[in-house]
C-alpha positions in Angstrom: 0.0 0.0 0.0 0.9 3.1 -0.5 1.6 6.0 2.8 3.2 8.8 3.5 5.9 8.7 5.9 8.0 10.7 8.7 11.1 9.7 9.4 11.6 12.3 11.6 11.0 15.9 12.6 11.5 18.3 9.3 9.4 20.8 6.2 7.2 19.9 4.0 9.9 17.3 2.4 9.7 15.4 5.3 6.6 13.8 3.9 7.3 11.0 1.8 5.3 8.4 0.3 6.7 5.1 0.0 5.1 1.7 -0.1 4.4 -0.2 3.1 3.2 -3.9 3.9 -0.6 -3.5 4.1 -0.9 -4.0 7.9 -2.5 -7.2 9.4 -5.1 -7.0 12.0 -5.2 -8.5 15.4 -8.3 -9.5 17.3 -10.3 -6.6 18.7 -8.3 -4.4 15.6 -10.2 -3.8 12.5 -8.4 -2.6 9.3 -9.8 -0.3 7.3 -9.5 1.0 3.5 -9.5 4.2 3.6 -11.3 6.8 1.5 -10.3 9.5 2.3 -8.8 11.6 5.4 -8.5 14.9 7.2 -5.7 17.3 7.1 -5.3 18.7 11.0 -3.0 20.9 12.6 -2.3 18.0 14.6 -0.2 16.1 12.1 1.4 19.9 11.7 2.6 19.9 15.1 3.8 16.3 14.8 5.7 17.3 11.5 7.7 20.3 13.0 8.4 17.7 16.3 5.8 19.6 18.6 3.1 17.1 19.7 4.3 14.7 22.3 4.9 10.9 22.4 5.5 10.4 18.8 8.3 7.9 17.7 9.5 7.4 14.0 9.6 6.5 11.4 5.4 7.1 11.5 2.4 7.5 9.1 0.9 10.3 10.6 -3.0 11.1 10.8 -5.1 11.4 13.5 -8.1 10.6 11.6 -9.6 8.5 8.5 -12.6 7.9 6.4 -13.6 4.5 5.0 -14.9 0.7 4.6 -13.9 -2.0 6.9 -11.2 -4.3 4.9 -11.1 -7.0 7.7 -12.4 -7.2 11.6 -11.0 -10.7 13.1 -12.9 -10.3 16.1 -16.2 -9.6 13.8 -17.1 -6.2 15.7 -17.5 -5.1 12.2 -18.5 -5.9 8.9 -16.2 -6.2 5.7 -17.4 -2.8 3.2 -19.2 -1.7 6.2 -18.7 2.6 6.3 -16.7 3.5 9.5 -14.4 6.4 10.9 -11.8 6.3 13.1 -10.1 9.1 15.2 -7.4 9.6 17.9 -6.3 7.0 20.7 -2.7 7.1 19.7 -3.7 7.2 15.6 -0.1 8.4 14.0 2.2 9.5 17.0 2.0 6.0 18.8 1.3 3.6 15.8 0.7 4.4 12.8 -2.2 6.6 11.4 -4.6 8.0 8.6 -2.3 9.5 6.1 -2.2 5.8 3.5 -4.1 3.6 1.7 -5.1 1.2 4.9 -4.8 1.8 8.4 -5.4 -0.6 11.7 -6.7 0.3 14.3 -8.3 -0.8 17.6 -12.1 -1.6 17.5 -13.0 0.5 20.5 -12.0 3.8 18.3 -14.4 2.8 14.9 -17.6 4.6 14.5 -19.9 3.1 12.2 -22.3 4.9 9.6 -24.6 4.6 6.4 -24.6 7.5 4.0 -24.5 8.3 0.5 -22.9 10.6 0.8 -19.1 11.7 -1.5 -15.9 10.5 0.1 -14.8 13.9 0.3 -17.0 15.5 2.1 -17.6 12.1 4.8 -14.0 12.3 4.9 -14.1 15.6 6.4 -16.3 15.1 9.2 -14.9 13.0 12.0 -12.4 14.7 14.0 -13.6 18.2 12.9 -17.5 17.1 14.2 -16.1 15.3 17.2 -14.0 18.6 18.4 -16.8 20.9 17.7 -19.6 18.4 19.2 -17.6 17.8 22.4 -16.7 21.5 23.0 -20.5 22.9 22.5 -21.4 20.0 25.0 -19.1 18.4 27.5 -16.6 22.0 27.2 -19.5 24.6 27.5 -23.1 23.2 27.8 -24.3 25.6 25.8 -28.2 25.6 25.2 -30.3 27.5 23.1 -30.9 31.8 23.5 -27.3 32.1 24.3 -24.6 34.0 22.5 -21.6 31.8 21.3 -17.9 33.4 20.1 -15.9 31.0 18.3 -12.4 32.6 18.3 -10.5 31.2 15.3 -14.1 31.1 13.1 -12.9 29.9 9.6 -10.9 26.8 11.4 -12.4 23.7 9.9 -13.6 23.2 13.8 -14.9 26.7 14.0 -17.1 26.6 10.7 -18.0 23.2 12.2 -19.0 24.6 15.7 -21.1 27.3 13.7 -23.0 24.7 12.0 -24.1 22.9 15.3 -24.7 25.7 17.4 -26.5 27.6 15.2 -28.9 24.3 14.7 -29.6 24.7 18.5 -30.3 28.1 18.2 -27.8 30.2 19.6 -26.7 33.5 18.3 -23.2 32.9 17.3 -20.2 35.6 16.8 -16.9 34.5 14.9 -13.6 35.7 14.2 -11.0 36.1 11.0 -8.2 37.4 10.5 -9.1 38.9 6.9 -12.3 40.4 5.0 -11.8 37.4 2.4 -13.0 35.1 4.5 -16.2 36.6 6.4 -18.6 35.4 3.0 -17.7 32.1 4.3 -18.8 32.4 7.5 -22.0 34.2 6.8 -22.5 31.3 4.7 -22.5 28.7 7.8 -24.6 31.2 9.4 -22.6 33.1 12.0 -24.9 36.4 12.6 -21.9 38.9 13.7 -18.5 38.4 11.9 -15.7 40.3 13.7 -12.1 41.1 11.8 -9.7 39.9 14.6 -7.3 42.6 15.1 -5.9 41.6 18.7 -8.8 43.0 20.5 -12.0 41.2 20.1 -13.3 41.7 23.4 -13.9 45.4 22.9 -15.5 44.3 19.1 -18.4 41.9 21.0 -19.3 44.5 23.8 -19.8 47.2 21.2 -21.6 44.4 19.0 -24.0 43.2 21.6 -23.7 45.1 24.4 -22.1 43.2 26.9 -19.8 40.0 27.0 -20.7 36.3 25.7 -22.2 34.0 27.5 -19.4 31.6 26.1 -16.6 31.5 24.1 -14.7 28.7 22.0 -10.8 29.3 22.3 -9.5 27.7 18.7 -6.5 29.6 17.9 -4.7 29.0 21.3 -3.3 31.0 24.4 -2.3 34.0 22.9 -5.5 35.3 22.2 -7.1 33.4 25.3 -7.0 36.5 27.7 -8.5 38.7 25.0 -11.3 35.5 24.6 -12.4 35.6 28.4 -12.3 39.5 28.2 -15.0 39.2 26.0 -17.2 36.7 28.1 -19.5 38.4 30.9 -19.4 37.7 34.4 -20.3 33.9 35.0 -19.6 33.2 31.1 -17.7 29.9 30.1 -14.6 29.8 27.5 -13.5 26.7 26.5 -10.0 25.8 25.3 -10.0 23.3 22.8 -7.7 24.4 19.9 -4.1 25.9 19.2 -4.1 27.3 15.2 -0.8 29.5 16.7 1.0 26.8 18.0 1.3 27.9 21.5 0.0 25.8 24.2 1.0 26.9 27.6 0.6 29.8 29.5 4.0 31.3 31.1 4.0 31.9 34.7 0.0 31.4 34.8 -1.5 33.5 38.2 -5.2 32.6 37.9 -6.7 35.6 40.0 -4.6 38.2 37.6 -5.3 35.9 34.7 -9.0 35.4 34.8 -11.5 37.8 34.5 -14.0 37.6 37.6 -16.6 35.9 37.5 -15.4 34.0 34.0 -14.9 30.2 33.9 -12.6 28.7 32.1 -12.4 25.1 30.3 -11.0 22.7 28.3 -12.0 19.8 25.6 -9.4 17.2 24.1 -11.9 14.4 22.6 -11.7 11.0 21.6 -13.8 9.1 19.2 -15.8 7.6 22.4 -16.6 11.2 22.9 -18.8 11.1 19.1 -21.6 8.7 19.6 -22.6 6.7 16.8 -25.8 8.5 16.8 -24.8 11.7 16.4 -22.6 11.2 13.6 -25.4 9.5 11.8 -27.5 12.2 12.4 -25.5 14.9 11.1 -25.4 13.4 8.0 -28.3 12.8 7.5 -28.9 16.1 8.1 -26.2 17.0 5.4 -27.8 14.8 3.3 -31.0 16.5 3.9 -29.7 20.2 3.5 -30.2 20.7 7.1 -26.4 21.0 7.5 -23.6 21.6 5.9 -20.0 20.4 6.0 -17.4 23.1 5.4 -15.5 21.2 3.0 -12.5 23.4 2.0 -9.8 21.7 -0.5 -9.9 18.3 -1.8 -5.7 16.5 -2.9 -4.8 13.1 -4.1 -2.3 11.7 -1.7 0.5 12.6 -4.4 0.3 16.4 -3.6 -0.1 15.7 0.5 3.2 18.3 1.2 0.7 20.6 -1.2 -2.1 19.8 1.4 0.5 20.9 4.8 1.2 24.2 2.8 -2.3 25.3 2.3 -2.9 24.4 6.7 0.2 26.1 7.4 0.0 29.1 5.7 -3.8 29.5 6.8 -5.0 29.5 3.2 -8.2 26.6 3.7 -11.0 27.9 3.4 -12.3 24.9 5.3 -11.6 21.1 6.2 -8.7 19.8 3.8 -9.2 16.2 2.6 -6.7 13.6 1.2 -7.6 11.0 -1.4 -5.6 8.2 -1.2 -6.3 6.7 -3.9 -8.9 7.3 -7.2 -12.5 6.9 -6.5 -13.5 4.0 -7.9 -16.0 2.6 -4.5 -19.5 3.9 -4.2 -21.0 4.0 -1.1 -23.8 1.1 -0.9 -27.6 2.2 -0.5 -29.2 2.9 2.8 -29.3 -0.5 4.6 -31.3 1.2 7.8 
């Protein structure tokens, strides 16, 4: 089969595709062909020799798309539609970013849909973050008033989609006036240009603070994030586009704002219930939701794929084919 490969920390050439032996599943593992995967700025901060616990040489991706190949244990079904996300997927054994990958059975989410491969292939990491911070992170329930700091993130256009479905009033963030057509298109009602002081931009907006706030691009614009949250508001931490994840020489009662909580979300695909992946898309299906589905590469041009996430060109979730689409999904069997 055909991967891509890091043999160590490096740039974009660090990526190479080479051919591998097509991995052989243990019980309680399922291997899966994969359709397509995500691009996150996970496997960024794994390239550049950021993220922690990796060892090489490693296929990286956290995430992939696809049909189950073989399940020993039978958990699954052979051409049944799964995903697969996190528990160790590429920095402790190999992930996403190839034609196959194994992994354990506890970590595959079955599905039915009809779906294209690129846009299922978009869906589980980015729906898990963005489902797990609007719940477990900040509870948030209808009439309230939602910031998502770092707005045209795949997560962020994702978080957009769900909260706005449980009617909340949602304000979101970009860094230029190219972008705010796509979020008005995912239906975020205020779109602020983020300049380094937001906070200021959502009391003028709405006339007082949030009542939460989703932190996406990391710690140096958290303290401007709880600035703009009112007084018993939640933030939640759940995403680091700057790659900067700790606070220096954090002092919580000159750090935090009175009165503001702050959280943090770091999922896992037990943290997606089957459910609610099937009912998003059927609700894609439907028209009832969307999936911001930003570029779309053959594995071939993957270091192509890293450039457009690095330099903060996607205008949404970047997907990899790994190979030509030649599989169509099967009818509904529900």
């Amino acid at each position: 089969m055909r991967a891509v490969v890091l043999s160590g920390p490096g740039d974009l050439k660090a990526l190479q595709i080479k051919e591998l032996l097509v991995p052989e599943p243990e019980p309680g593992q399922v291997l899966i062909a994969v359709k397509a995967f995500g691009v996150n700025r996970s496997e960024l901060h794994t390239r550049l020799g950021l993220a922690e616990g990796v060892t090489f040489p490693r296929v990286p991706g956290i995430e992939a798309t696809g049909v189950v190949a073989v399940c020993p244990g039978g958990e699954f079904s052979p051409g049944q539609q799964v995903v697969t996300m996190m528990g160790g997927m590429g920095r402790t054994f190999d992930g996403g970013y190839a034609e196959y990958t194994c992994v354990p059975a506890t970590q595959v989410i079955p599905f039915t849909s009809d779906l294209d491969w690129p846009t299922l292939g978009a869906v589980p990491e980015m729906l898990q973050t963005a489902y797990g911070a609007l719940t477990d992170g900040l509870d948030v329930q209808a009439g309230q008033t939602l910031l998502i700091r770092g707005g045209t993130s795949s997560v962020g256009l994702a978080a957009a989609v769900l909260a706005k479905a449980r009617g909340l009033t949602v304000v979101a963030t970009t860094r230029t006036g190219a972008k705010i057509a796509r979020l008005r298109a995912v239906g975020v009602d205020h779109v602020l240009i983020d300049d380094g002081e937001v906070a200021r931009q959502v009391h003028d907006a709405l006339g007082g603070g949030v009542d939460a706030a989703l932190e996406l691009v990391g710690t140096p614009t958290l303290p401007d994030t709880l600035r703009a949250t009112r007084r018993h508001g939640v933030v939640c931490f759940a995403g680091m586009l700057s790659n900067e994840w700790t606070v220096p020489d954090f002092y919580p009662i000159d750090y935090l704002p009175r009165g503001v909580r702050l959280t943090a979300y770091g999922g896992d695909a037990a943290d997606l219930p089957a459910d609610v992946l099937q009912g998003f898309l059927d609700d894609v299906a439907a028209g009832r939701a969307s999936v911001p589905l930003g570029q779309v590469f053959p594995i071939e041009r993957i270091r192509d794929a890293h450039s457009v996430m690095e330099a903060d060109r996607a205008t949404g979730k970047i997907v990899v084919l790994p190979r030509p689409l030649r599989w169509r999904p099967p009818a509904s069997r529900r």
